[in-house]
N, C-alpha and C positions, 0 to 999 in steps of 0.2 A: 229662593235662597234655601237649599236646606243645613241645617245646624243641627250636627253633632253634639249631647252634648258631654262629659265627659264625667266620671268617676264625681270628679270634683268641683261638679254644676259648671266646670268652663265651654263657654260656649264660642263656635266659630262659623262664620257666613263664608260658605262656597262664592268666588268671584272668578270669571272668567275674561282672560284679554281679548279682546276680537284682534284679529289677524290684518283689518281692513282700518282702514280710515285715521284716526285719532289713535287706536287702539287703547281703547278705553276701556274699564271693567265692568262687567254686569254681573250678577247671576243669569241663569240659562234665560234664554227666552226666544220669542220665535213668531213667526205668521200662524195665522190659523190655518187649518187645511180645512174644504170643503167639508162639511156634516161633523165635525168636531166642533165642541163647547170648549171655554176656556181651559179649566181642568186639566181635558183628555189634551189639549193641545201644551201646555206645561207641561205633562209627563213625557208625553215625545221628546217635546226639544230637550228637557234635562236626558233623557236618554242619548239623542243623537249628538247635544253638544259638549256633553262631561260623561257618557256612556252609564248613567246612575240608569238602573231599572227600577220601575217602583217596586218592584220586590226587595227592594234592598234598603230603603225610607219607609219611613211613616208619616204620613200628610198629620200636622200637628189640628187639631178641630178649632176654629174658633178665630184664624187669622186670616185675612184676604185683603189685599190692597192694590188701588185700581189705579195707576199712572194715566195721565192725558197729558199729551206734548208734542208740539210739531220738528217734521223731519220730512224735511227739501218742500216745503210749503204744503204737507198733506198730513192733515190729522193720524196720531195712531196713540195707539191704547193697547196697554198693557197691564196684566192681572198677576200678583205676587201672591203665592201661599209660603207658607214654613215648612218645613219637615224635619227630622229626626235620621239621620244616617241609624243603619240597626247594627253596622259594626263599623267602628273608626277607621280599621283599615283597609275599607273600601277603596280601590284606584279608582282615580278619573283619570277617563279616557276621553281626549280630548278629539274632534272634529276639526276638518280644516280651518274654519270658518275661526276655530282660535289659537293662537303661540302661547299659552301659558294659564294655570290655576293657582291662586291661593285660598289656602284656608285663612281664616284672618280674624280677628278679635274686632269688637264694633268700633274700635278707634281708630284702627289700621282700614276697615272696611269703607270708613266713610273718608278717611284718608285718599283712599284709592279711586273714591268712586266720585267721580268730578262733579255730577249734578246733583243739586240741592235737592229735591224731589227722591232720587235714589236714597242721597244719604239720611233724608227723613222720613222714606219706609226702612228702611235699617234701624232707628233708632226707635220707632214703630213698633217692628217686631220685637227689640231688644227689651224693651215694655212690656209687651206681652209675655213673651218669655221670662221676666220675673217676675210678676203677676202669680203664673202658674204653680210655680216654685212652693 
């Protein structure tokens, strides 16, 4: 999820539609590819699926959250950090794989985002993020 956050400490979670199935939102996320660690495979897919280079974020220090949930009866695992957009008016560019982005406030984010697990690392990070403040 990276978050932006604004002049005025307002903060927003990047969420992406998938194109397939439910079309449900996520932030980016992805398989791992051979010889990639979590991390490096998180900066990919937020590259390939919202077109964010990490040149353009800052990985926030100090948050990481590890989802475990089945899907079509086979274990999978997934690894959340935060970041910082370095300018608000960054476009995402979206991959096929999604129809649609919002930015979104953690009310709206967890609104969107149908499973419980999702919406309590959201609320997780939202924690942390004023914590920091």
């Amino acid at each position: 999820a990276c978050a932006p956050a604004a002049a005025d400490g307002h903060v927003e979670y990047l969420l992406l539609q998938t194109s397939y199935g439910t079309h449900h939102w996520t932030p980016p996320k992805g398989h791992v590819d051979p010889g990639e660690d979590d991390l490096r495979t998180a900066l990919r897919e937020t590259q390939e699926e919202a077109g964010l280079t990490s040149a353009q974020f800052t990985l926030l220090e100090g948050f990481k959250k590890e989802l475990n949930y089945v899907v079509r009866g086979k274990p999978k695992t997934v690894v959340y950090w935060l970041a910082e957009l370095k300018d608000q008016d960054t476009e995402v560019k979206l991959s096929s794989e999604h129809q649609a982005f919002r930015w979104l406030t953690l009310t709206e984010a967890c609104r969107l985002a149908e499973y419980e697990d999702m919406q309590g690392t959201l609320r997780e990070a939202h924690l942390f993020l004023s914590a920091k403040e």
